[in-house]
LUMMI-998298 format. One record per atom (N, C-alpha, C, O): residue in one letter; x, y, z. Coordinates in steps of 0.1 Angstrom, whole numbers, padded with zeros to 4 digits, always signed. Example, Ala and Ser with C-alpha at 12.3 -4.5 7.8 and 13.67 -1.06 7.14 Angstrom:
A+0132-0057+0078;A+0123-0045+0078;A+0132-0033+0078;A+0142-0033+0085;S+0128-0022+0071;S+0137-0011+0071;S+0129+0000+0079;S+0134+0011+0080;
END
This chain:
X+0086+1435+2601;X+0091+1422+2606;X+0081+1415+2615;X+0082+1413+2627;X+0071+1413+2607;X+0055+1406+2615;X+0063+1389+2620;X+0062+1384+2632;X+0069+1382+2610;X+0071+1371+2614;X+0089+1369+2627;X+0099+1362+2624;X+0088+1372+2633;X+0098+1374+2643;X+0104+1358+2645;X+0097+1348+2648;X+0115+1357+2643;X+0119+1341+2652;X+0114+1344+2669;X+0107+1337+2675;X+0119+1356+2674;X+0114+1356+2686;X+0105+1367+2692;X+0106+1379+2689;X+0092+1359+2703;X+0084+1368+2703;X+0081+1375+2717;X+0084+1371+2728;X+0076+1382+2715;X+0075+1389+2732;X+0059+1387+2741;X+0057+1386+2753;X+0051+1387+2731;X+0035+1379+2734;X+0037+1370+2738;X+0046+1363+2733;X+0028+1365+2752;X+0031+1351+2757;X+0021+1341+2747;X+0015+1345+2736;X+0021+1327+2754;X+0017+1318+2742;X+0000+1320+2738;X-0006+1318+2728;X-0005+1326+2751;X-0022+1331+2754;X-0023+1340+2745;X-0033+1338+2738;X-0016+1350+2743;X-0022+1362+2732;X-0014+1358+2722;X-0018+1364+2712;X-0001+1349+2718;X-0003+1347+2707;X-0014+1338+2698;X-0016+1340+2687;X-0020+1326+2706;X-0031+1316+2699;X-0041+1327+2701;X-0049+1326+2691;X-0044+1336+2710;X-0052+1344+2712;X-0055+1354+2693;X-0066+1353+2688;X-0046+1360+2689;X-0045+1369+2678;X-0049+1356+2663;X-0056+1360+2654;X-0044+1343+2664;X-0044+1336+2656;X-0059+1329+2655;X-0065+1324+2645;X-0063+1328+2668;X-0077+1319+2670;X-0088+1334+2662;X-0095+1332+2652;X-0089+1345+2667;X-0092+1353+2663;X-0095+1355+2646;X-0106+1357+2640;X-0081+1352+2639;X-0081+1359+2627;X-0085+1347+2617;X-0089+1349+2606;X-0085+1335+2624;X-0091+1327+2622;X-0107+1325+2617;X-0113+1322+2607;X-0112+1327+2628;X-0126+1330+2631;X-0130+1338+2619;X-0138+1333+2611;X-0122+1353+2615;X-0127+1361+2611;X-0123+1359+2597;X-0131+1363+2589;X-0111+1352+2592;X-0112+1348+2576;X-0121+1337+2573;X-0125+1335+2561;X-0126+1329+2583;X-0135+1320+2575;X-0148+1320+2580;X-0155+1310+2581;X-0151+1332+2581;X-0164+1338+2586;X-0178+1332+2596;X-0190+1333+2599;X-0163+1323+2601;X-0172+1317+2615;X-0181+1328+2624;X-0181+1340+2620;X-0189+1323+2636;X-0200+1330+2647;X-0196+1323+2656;X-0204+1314+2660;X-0181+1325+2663;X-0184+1316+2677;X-0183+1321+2686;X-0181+1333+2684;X-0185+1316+2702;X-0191+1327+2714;X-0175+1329+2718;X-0166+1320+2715;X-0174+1338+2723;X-0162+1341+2732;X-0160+1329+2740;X-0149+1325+2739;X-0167+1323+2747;X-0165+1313+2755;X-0153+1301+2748;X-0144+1296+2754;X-0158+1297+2735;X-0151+1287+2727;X-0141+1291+2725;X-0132+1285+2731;X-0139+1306+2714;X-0124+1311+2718;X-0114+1309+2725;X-0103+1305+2723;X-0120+1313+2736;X-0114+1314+2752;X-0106+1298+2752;X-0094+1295+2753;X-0118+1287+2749;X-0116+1278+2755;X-0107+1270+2744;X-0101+1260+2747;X-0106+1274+2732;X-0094+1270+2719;X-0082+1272+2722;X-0074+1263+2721;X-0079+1288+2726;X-0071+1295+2733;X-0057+1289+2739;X-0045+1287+2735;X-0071+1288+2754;X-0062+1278+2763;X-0056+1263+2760;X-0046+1258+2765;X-0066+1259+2750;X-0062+1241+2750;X-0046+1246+2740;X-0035+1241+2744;X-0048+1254+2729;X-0033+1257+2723;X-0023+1253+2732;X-0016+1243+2734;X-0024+1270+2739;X-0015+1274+2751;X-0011+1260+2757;X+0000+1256+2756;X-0020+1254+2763;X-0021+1242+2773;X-0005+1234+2770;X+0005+1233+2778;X-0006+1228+2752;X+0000+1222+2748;X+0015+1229+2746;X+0023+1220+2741;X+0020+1239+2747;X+0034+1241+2743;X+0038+1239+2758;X+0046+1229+2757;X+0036+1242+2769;X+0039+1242+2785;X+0038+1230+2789;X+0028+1223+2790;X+0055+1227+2794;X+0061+1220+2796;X+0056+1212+2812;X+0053+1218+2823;X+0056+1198+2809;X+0048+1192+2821;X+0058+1187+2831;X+0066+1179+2827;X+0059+1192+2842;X+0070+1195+2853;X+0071+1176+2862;X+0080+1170+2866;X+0057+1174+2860;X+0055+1159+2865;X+0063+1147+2856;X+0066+1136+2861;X+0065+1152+2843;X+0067+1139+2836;X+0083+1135+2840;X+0091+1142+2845;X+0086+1120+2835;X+0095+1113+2844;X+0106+1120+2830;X+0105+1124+2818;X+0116+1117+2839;X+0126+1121+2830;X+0137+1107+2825;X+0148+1106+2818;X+0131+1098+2830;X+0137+1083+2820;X+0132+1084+2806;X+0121+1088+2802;X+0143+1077+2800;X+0145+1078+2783;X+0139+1066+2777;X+0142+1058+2767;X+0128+1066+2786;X+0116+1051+2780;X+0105+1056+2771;X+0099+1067+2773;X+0104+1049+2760;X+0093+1052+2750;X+0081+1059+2755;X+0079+1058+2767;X+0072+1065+2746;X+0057+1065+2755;X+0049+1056+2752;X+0039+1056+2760;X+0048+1046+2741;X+0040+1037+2739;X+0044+1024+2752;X+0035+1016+2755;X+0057+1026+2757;X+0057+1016+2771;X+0052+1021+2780;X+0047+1013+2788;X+0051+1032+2783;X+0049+1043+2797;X+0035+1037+2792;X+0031+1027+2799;X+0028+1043+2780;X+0016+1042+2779;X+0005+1024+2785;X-0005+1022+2792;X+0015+1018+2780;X+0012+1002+2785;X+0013+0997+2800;X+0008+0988+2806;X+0023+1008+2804;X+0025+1005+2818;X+0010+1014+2828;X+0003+1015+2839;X+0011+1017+2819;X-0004+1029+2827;X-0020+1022+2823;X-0029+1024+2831;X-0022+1015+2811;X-0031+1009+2810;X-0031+0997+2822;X-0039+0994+2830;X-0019+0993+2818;X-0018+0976+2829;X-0016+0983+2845;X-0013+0972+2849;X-0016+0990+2854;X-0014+0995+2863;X-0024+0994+2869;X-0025+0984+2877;X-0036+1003+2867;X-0052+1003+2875;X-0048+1006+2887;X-0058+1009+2893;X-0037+1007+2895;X-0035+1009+2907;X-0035+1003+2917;X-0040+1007+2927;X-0026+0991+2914;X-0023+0979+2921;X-0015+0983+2929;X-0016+0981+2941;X+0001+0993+2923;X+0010+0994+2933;X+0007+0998+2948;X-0005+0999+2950;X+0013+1000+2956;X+0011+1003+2969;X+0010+1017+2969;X+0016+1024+2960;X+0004+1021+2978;X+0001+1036+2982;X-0002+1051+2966;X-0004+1063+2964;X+0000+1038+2960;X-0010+1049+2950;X-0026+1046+2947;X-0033+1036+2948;X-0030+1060+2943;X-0047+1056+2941;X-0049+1055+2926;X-0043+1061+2917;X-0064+1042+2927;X-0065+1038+2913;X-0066+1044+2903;X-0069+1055+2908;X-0065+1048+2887;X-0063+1053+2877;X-0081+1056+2878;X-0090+1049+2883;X-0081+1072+2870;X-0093+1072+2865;X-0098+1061+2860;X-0106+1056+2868;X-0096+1054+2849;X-0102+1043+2843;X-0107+1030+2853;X-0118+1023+2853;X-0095+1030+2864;X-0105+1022+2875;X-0114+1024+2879;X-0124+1017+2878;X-0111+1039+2887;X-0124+1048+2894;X-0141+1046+2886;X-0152+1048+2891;X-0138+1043+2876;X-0151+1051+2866;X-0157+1041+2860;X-0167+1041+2853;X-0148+1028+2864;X-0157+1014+2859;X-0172+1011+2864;X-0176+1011+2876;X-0178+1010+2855;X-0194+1007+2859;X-0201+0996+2870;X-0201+0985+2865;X-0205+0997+2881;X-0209+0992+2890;X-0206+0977+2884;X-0204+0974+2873;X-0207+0970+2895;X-0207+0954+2889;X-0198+0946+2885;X-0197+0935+2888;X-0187+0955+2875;X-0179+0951+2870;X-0166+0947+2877;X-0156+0942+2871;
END
């Protein structure tokens, strides 16, 4: 019973066994470091983000509201994208 509905490996060793077997059926050479770092970005994505707002607004608005923002409101600090604009501009 290899394909289980439920599993007892957390999400790290399961992308962990699949990034692996991956590697090894299509006869890749990559460093443990990439692995590692495939790994985690999987993992990254199933865990759940504790910050996000729990209103029932699209994300293409959220998304627009965050481009148009830059960090005008009060007592928040500017968006990366502000931060990182090129001198001058």
């Amino acid at each position: 019973m290899e394909d289980a509905i439920v599993r007892q490996d957390t999400p790290t060793e399961y992308f962990c066994g699949l990034v692996e077997s991956a590697i090894q059926r299509q006869h890749l050479s990559a460093r443990e470091v990439a692995s590692f770092y495939v790994v985690n970005l999987l993992a990254g994505f199933i865990r759940s983000d504790r910050s996000a707002p729990d209103d029932n607004q699209a994300l293409g608005v959220r998304f627009v509201k965050a481009l148009g923002a830059d960090g005008q409101q009060t007592g928040r600090k500017p968006s990366r994208r502000a931060r990182n604009r090129p001198c001058g501009t």
